[in-house]
Backbone as ProteinMPNN parsed JSONL, in Angstrom:
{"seq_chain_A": "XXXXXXXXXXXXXXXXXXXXXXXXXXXXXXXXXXXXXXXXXXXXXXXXXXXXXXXXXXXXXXXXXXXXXXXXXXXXXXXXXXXXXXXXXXXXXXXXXXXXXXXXXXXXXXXXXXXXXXXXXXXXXXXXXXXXXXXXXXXXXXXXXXXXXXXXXXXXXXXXXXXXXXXXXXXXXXXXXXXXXXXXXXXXXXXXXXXXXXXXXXXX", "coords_chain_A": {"N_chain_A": [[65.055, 9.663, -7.407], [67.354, 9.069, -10.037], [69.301, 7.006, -11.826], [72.087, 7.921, -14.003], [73.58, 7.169, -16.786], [76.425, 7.398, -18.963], [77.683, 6.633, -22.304], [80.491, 6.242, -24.483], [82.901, 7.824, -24.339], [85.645, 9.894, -24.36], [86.407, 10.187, -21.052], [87.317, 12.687, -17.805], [89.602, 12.143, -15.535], [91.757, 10.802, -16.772], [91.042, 10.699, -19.629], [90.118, 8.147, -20.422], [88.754, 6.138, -23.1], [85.187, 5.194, -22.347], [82.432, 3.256, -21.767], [80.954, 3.548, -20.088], [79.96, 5.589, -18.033], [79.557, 7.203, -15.14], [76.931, 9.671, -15.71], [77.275, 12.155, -13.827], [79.439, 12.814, -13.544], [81.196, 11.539, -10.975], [82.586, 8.799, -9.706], [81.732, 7.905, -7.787], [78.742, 7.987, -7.334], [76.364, 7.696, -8.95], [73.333, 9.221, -9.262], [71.034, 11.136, -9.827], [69.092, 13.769, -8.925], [66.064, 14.159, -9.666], [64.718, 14.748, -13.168], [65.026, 17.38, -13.934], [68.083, 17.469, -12.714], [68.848, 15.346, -13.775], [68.913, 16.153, -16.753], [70.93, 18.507, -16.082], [73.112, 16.937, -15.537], [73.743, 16.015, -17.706], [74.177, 18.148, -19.331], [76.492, 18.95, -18.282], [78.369, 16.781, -18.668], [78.885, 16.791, -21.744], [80.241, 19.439, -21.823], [82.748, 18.692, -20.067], [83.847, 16.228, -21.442], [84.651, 13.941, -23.897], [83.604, 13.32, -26.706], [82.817, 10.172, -28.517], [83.85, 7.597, -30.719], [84.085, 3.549, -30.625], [80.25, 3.238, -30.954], [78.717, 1.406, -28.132], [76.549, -0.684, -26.464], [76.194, -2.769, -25.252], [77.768, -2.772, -22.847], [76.592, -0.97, -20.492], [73.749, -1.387, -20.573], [74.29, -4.476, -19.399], [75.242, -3.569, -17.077], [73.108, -2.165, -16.085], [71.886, -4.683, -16.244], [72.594, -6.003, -13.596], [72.212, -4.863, -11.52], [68.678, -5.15, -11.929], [68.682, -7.915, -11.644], [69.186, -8.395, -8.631], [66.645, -8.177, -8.146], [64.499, -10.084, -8.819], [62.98, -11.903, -7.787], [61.772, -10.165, -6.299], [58.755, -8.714, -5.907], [58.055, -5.701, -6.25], [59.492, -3.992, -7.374], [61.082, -2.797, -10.801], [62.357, -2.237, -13.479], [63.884, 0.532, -15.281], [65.224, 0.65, -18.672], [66.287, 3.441, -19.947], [67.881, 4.43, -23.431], [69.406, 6.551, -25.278], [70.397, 7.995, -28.147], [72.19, 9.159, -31.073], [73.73, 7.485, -32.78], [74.428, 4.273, -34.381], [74.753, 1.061, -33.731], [77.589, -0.087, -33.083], [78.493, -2.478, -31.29], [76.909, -4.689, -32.165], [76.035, -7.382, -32.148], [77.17, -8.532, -29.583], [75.457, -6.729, -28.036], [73.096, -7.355, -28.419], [73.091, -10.481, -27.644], [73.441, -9.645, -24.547], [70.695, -8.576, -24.333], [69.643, -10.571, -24.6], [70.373, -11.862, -22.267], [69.247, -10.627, -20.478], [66.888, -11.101, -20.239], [65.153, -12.877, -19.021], [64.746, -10.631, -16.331], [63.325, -8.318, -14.315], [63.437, -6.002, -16.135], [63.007, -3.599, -18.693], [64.018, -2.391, -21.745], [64.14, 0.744, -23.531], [65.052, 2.433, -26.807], [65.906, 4.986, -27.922], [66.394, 6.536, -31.191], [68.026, 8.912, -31.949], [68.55, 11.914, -35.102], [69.9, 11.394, -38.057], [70.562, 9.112, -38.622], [70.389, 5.879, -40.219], [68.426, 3.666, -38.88], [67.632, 1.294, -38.98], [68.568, -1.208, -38.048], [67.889, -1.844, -35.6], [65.395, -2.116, -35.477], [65.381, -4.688, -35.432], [66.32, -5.37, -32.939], [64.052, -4.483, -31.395], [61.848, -7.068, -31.016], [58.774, -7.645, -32.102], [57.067, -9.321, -33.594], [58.615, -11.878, -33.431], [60.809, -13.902, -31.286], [63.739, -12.352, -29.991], [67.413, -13.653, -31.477], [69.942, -14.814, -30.925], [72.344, -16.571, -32.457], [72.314, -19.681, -31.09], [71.051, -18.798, -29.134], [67.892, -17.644, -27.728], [65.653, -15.046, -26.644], [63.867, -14.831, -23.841], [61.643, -13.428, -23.678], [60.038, -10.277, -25.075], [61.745, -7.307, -24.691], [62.143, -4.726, -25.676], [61.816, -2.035, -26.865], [61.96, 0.032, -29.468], [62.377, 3.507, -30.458], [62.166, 5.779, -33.199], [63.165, 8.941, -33.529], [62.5, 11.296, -35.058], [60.226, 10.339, -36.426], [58.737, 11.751, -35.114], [58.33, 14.403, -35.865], [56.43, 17.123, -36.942], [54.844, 18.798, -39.676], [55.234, 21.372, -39.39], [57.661, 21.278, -38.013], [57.998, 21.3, -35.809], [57.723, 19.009, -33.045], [55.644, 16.208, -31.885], [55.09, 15.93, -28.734], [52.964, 14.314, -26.668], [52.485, 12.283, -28.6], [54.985, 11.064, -28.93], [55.972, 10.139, -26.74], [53.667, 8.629, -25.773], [54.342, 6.207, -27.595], [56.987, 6.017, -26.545], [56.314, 4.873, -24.229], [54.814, 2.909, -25.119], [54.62, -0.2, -24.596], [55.773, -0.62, -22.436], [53.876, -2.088, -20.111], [52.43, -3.853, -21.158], [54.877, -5.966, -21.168], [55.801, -5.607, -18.456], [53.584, -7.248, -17.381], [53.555, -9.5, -18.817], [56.571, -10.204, -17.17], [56.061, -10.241, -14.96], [53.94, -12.351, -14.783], [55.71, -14.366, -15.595], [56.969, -14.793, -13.519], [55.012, -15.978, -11.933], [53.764, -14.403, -10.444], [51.237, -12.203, -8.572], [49.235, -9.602, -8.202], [49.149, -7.3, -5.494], [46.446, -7.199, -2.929], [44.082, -4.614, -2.872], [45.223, -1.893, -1.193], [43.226, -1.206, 1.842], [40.617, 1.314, 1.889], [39.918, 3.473, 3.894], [38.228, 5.67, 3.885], [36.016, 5.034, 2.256], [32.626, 5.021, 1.276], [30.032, 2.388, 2.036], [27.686, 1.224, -0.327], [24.328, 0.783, 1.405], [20.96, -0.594, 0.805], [18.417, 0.871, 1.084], [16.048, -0.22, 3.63], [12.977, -1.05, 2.283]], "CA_chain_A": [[66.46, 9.613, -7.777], [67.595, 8.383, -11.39], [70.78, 7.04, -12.171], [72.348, 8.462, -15.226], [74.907, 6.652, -17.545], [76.64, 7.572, -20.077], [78.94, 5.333, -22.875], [81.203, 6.656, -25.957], [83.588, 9.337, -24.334], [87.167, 10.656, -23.325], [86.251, 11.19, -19.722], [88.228, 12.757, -17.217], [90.75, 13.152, -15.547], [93.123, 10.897, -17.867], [90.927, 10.499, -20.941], [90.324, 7.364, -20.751], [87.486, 5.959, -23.644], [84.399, 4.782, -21.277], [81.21, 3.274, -22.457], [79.829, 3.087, -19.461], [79.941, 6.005, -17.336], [78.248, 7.989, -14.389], [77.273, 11.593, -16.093], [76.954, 13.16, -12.883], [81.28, 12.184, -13.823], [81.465, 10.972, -9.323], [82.895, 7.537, -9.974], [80.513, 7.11, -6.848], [77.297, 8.404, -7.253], [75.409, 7.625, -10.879], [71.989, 9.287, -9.235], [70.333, 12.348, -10.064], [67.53, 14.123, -8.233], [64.82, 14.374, -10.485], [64.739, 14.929, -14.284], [66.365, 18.946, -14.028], [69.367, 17.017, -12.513], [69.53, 14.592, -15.278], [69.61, 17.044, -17.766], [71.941, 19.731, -15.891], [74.548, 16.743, -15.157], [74.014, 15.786, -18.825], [74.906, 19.522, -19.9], [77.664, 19.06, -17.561], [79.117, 15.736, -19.206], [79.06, 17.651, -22.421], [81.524, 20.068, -21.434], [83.899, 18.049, -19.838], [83.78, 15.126, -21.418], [85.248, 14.178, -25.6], [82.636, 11.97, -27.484], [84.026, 9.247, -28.816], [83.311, 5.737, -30.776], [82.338, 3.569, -31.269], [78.794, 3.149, -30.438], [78.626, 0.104, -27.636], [75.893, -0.862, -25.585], [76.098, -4.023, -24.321], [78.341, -2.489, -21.361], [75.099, 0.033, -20.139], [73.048, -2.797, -20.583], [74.92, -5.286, -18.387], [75.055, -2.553, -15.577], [71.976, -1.669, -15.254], [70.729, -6.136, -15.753], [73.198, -6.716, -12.361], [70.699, -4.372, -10.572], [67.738, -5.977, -11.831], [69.208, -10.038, -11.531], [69.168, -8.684, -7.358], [65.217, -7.935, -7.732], [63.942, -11.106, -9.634], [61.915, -12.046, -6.527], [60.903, -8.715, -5.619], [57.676, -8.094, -7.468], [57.544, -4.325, -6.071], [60.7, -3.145, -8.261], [60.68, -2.858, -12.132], [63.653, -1.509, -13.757], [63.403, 0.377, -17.048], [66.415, 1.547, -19.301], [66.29, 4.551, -21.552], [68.67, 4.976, -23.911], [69.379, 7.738, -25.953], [71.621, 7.678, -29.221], [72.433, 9.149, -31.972], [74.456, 6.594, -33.644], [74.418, 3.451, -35.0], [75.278, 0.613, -32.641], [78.812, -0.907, -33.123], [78.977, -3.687, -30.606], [75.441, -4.677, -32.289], [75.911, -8.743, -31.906], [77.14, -8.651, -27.909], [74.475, -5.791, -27.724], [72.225, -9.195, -29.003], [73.306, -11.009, -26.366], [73.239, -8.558, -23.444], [69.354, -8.482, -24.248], [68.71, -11.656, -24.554], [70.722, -12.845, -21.068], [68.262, -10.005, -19.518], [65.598, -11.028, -21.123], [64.14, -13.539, -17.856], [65.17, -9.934, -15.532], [62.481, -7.335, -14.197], [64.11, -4.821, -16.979], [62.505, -3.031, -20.199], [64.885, -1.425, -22.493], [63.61, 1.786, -24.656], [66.049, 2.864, -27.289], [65.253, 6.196, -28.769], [67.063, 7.069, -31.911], [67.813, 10.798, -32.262], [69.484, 12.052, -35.69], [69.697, 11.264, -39.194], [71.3, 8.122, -38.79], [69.846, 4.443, -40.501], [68.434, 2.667, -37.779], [66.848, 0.25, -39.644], [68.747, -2.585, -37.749], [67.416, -1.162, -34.172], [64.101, -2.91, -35.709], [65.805, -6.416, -35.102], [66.444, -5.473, -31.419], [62.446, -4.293, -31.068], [61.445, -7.865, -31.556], [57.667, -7.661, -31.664], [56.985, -10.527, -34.36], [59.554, -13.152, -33.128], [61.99, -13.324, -29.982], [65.042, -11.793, -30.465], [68.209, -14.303, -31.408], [71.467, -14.855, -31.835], [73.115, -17.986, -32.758], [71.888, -20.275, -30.374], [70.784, -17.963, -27.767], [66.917, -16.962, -27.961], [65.619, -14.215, -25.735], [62.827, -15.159, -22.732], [60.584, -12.737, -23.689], [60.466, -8.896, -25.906], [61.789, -6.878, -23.51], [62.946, -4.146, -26.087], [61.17, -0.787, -27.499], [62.925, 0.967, -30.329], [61.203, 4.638, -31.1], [62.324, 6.804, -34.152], [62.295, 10.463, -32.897], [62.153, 11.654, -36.297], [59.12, 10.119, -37.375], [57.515, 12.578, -34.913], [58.628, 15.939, -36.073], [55.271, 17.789, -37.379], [55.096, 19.241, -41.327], [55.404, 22.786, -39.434], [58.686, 21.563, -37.69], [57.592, 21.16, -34.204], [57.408, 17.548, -32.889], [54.77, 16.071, -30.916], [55.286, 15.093, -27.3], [52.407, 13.419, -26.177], [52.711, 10.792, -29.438], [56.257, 10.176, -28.493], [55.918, 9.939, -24.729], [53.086, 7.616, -26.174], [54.678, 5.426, -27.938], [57.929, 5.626, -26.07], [55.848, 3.644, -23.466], [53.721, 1.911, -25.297], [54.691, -1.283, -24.762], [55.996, -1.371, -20.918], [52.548, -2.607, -19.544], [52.319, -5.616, -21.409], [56.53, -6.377, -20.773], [55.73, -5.648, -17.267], [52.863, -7.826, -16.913], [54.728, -10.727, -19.173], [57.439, -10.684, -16.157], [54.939, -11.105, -13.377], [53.793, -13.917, -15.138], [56.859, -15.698, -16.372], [57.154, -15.672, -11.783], [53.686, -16.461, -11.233], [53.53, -12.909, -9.005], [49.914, -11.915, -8.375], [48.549, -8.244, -8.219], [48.108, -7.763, -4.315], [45.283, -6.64, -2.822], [44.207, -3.482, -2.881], [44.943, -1.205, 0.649], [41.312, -0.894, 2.519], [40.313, 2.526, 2.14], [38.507, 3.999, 5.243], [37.069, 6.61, 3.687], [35.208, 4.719, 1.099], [31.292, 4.76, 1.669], [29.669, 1.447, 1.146], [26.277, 1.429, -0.211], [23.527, 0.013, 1.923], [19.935, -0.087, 0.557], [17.351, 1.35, 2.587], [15.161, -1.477, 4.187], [11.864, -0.672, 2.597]], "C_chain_A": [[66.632, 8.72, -9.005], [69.236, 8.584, -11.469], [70.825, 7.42, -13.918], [73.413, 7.66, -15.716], [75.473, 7.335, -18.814], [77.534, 6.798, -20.85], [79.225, 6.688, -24.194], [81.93, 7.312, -25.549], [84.776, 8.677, -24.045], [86.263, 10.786, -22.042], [87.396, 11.074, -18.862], [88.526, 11.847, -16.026], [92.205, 12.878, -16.529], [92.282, 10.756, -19.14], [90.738, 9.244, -21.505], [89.17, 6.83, -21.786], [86.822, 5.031, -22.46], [83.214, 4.53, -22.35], [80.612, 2.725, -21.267], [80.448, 3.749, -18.16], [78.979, 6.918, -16.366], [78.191, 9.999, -14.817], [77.101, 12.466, -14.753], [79.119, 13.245, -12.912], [81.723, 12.128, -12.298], [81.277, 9.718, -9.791], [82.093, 6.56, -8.946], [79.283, 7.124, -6.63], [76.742, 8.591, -8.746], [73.996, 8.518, -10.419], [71.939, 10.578, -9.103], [69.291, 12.825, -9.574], [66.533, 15.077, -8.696], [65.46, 14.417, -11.959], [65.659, 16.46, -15.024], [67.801, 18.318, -14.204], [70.052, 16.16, -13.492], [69.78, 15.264, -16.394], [70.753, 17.964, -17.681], [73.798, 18.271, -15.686], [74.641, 16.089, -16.527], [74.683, 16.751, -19.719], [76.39, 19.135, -19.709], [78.923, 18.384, -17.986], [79.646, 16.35, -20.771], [79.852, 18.388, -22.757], [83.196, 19.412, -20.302], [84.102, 16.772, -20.408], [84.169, 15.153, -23.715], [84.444, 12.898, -25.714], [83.356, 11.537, -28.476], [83.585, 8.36, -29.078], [84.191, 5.133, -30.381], [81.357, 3.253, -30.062], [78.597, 1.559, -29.301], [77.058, 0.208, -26.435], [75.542, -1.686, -24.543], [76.378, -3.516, -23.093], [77.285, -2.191, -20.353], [74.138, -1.252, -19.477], [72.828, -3.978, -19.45], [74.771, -4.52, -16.996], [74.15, -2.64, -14.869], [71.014, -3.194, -15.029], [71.673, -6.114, -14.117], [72.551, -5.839, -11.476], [69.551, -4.831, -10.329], [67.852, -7.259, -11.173], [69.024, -9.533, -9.359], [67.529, -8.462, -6.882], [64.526, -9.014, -7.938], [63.36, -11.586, -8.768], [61.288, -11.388, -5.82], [59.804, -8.195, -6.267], [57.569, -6.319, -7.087], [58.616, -3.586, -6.905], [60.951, -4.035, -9.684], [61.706, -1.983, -12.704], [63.316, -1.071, -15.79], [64.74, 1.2, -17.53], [66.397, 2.239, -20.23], [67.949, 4.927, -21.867], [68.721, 5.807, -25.359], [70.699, 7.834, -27.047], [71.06, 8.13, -30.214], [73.098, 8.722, -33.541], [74.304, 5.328, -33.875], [74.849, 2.268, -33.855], [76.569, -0.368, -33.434], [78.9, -2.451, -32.989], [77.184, -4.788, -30.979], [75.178, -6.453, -32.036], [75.668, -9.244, -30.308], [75.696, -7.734, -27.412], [73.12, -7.033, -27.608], [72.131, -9.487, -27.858], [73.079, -10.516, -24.967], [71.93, -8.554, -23.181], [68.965, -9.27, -24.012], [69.321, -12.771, -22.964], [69.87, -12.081, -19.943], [67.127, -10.179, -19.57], [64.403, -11.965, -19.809], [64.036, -12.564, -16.376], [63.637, -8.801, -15.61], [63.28, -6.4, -14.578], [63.083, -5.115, -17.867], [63.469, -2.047, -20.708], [64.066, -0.632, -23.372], [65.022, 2.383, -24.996], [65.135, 4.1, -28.411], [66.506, 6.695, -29.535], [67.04, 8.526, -32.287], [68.676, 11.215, -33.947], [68.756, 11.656, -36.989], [70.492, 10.042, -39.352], [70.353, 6.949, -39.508], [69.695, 3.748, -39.336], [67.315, 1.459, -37.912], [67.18, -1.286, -39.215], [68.215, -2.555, -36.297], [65.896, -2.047, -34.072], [64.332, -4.265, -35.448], [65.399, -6.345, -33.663], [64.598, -5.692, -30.848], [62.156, -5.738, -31.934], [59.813, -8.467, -31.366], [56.928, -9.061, -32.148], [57.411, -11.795, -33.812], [60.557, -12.782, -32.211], [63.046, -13.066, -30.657], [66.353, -13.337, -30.39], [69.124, -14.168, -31.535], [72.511, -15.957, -31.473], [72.253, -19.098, -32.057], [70.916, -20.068, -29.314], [69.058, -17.551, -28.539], [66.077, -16.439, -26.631], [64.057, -15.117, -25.093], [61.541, -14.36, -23.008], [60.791, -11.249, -24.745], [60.864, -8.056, -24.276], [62.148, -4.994, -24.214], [61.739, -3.107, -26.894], [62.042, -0.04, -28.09], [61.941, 2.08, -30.844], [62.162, 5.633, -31.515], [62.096, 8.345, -33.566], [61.546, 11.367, -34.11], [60.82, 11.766, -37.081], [58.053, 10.981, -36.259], [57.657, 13.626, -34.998], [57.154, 16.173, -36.916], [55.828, 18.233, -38.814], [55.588, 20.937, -40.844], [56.788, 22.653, -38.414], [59.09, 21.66, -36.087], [57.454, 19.408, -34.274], [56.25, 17.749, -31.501], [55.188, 15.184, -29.415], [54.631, 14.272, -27.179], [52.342, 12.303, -26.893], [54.165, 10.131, -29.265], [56.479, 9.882, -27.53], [54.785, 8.374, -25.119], [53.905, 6.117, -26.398], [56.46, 5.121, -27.521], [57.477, 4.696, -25.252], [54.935, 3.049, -23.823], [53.642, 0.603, -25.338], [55.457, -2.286, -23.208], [54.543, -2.058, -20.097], [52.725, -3.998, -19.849], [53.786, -6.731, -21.24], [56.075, -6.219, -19.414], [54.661, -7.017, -16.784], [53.37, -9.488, -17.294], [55.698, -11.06, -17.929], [56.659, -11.57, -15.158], [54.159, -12.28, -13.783], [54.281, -14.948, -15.119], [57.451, -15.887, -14.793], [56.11, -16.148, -11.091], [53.777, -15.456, -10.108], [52.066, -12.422, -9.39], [49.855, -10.376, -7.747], [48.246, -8.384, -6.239], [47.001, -7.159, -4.159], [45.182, -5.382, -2.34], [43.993, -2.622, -0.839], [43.078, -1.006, 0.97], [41.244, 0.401, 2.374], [38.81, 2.682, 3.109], [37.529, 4.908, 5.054], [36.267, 6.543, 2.326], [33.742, 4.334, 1.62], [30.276, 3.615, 0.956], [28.21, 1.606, 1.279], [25.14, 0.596, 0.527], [21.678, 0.447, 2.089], [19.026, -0.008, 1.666], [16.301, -0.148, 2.593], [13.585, -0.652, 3.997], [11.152, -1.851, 2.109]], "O_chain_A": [[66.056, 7.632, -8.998], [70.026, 9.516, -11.321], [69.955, 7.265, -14.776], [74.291, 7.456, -14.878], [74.676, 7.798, -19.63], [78.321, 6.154, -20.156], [78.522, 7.607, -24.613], [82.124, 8.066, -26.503], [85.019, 7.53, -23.672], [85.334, 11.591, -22.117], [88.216, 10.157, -18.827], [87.774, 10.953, -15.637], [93.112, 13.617, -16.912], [93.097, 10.66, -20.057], [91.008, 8.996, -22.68], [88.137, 7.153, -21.199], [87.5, 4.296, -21.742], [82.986, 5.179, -23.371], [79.917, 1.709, -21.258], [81.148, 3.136, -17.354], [77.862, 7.299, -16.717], [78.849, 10.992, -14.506], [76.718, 13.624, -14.92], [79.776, 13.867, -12.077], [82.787, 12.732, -12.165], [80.192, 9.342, -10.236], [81.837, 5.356, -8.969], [78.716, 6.381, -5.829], [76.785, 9.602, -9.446], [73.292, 8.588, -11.427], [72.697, 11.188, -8.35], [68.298, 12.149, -9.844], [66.233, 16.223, -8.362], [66.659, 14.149, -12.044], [66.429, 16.622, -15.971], [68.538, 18.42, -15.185], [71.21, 16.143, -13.91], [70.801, 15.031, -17.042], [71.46, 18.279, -18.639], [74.996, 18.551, -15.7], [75.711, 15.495, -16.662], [75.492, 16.466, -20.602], [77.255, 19.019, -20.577], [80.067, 18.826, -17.889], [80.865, 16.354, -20.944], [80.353, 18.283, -23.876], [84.319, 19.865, -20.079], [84.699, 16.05, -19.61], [83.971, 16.064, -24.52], [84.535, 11.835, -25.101], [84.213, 12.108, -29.151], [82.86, 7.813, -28.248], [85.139, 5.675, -29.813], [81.512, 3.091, -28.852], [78.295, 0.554, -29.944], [76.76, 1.198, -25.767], [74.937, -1.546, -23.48], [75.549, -3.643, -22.192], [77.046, -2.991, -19.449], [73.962, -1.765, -18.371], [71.813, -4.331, -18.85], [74.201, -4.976, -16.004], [74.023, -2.958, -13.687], [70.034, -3.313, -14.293], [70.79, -6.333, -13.288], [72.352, -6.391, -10.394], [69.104, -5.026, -9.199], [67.139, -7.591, -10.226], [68.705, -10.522, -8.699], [67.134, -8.522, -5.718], [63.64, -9.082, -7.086], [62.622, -12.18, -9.554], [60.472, -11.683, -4.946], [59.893, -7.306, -7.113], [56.85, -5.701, -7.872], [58.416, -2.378, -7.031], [61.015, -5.256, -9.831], [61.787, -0.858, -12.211], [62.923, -1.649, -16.803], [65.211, 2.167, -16.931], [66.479, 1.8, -21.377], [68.84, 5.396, -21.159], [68.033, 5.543, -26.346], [71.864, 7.736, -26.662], [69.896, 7.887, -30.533], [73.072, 9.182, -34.683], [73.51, 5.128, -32.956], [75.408, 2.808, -32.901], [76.326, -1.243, -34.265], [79.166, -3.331, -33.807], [76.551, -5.409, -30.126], [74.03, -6.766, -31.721], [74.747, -9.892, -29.812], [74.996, -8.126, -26.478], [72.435, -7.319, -26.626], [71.343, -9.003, -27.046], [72.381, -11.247, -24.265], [71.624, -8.531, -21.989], [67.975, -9.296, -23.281], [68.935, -13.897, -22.649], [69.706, -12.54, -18.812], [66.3, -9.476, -18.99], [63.193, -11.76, -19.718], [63.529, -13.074, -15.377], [63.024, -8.543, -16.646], [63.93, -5.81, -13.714], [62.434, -6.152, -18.005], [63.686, -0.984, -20.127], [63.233, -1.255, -24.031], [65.892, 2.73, -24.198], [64.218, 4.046, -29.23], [67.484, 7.163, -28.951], [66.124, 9.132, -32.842], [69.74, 10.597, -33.939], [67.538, 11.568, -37.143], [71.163, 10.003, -40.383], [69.188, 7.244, -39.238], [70.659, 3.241, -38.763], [66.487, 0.962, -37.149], [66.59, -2.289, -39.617], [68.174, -3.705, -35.86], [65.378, -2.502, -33.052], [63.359, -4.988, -35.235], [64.468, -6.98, -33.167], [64.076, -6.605, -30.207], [62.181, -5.756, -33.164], [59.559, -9.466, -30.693], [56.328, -9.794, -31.362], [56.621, -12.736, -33.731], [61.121, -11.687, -32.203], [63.285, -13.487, -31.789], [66.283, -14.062, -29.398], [69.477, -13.31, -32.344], [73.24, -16.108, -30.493], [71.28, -19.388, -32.754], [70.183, -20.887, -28.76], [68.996, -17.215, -29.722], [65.837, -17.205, -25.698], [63.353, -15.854, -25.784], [60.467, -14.72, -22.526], [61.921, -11.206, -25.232], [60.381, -8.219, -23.156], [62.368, -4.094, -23.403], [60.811, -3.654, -27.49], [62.892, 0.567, -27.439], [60.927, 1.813, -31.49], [62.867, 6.273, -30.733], [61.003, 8.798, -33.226], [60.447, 11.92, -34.107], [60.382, 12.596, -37.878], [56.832, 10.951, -36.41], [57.073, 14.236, -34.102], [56.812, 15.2, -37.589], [57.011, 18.088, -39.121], [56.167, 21.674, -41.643], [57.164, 23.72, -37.93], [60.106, 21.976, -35.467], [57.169, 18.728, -35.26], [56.022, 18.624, -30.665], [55.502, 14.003, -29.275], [55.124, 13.174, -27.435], [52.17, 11.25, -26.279], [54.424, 8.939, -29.429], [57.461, 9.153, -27.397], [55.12, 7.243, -24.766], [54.025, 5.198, -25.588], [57.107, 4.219, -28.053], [58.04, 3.603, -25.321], [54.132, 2.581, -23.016], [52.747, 0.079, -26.0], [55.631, -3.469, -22.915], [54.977, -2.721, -19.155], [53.035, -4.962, -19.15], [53.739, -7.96, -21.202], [55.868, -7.399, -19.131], [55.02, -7.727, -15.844], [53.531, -10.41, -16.494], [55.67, -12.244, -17.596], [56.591, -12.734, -14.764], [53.801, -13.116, -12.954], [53.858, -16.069, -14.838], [58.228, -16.815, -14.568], [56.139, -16.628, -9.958], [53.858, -15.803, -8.93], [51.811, -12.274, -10.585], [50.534, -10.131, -6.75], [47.48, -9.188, -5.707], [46.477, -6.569, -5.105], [45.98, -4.947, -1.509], [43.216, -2.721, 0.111], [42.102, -0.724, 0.275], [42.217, 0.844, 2.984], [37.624, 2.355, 3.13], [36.451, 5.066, 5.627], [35.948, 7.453, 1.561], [33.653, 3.362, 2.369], [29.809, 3.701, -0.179], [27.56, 1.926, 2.274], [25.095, -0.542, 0.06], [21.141, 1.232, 2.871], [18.924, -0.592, 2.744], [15.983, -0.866, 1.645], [13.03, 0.041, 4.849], [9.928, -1.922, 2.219]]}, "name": "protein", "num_of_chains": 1, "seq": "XXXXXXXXXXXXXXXXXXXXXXXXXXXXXXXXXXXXXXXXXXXXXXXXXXXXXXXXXXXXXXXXXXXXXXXXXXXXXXXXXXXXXXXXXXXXXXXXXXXXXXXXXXXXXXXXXXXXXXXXXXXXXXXXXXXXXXXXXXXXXXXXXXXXXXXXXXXXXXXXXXXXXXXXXXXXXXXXXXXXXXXXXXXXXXXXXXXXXXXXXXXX"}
């Protein structure tokens, strides 16, 4: 089950602008069952729904850290946020912030730019060099993957999956393992398997 969000619209029934709604549009149920469902209740949002700036993210963001902030002692749950945009981000300072108050939370944000837009400031957020800041505030850790879709379209006009599936996750492993560190959580031990045959040399 995957919850779905969506931010920027008119949604119904009065129209109100939302940046931070459930596309399945049930003010009670954000979760989708499986990847079909996320796309068919994404169709779905689509047609009922009036896109709309600006571009905010912080809201999304916040949502989905007050899920994580109830795991932060749970090493078996790992929260990851894809988001998907074609535009530019607006609220791009609070957006700052938002990251960097999640930044000590079992979350990883991936932001995948779709479009022809400049997202040349999206490279701040992906702070691989130096933690992410703002003003005073400096983030706990990178927690943030920004991937260009663009730069994987092929010369014949086709894009490549497996390099963008790549490098969409290429960087949760080592964010994941950074967390379980920054709680001192240890790998447990692996289940016994019964039907593993241990070797025992012949007595000659």
């Amino acid at each position: 089950m995957f919850p779905a969000l969506g931010f920027g619209a008119r949604i119904p029934p009065h129209g109100k602008v939302s940046h931070e709604f459930f596309l399945t549009l049930d003010p009670k149920n954000p979760y989708c069952n499986g990847l079909d469902a996320v796309m068919a209740a994404y169709f779905n949002s689509l047609y009922n729904v009036q896109l709309y700036g600006p571009t905010n993210f912080s809201p999304v963001i916040r949502h989905v850290a007050q899920f994580a902030d109830a795991y932060q002692m749970d090493p078996t749950n790992y929260f990851v946020l894809l988001i998907i945009t074609d535009g530019i981000i607006t609220d791009f300072e609070e957006t700052k912030r938002s990251i960097i108050e999640a930044s000590h939370l079992p979350l990883s944000i991936i932001i995948v730019g779709v479009g022809n837009e400049d997202f040349e400031a999206m490279d701040e957020l992906d702070s691989d060099d130096s933690l992410l800041r703002s003003g005073s505030l400096v983030a706990k850790r990178d927690i943030v993957q920004f991937v260009e879709m663009r730069k994987f379209v092929q010369s014949n006009g086709q894009w490549s999956k497996q390099l963008l599936a790549k490098e969409v996750l290429a960087e949760i492993p080592a964010q994941l393992l950074s967390y379980m560190k920054s709680k001192g959580f240890k790998p447990p031990n692996p289940a016994p398997d019964d039907n593993l045959q241990t070797f025992r040399p012949s007595g000659h």
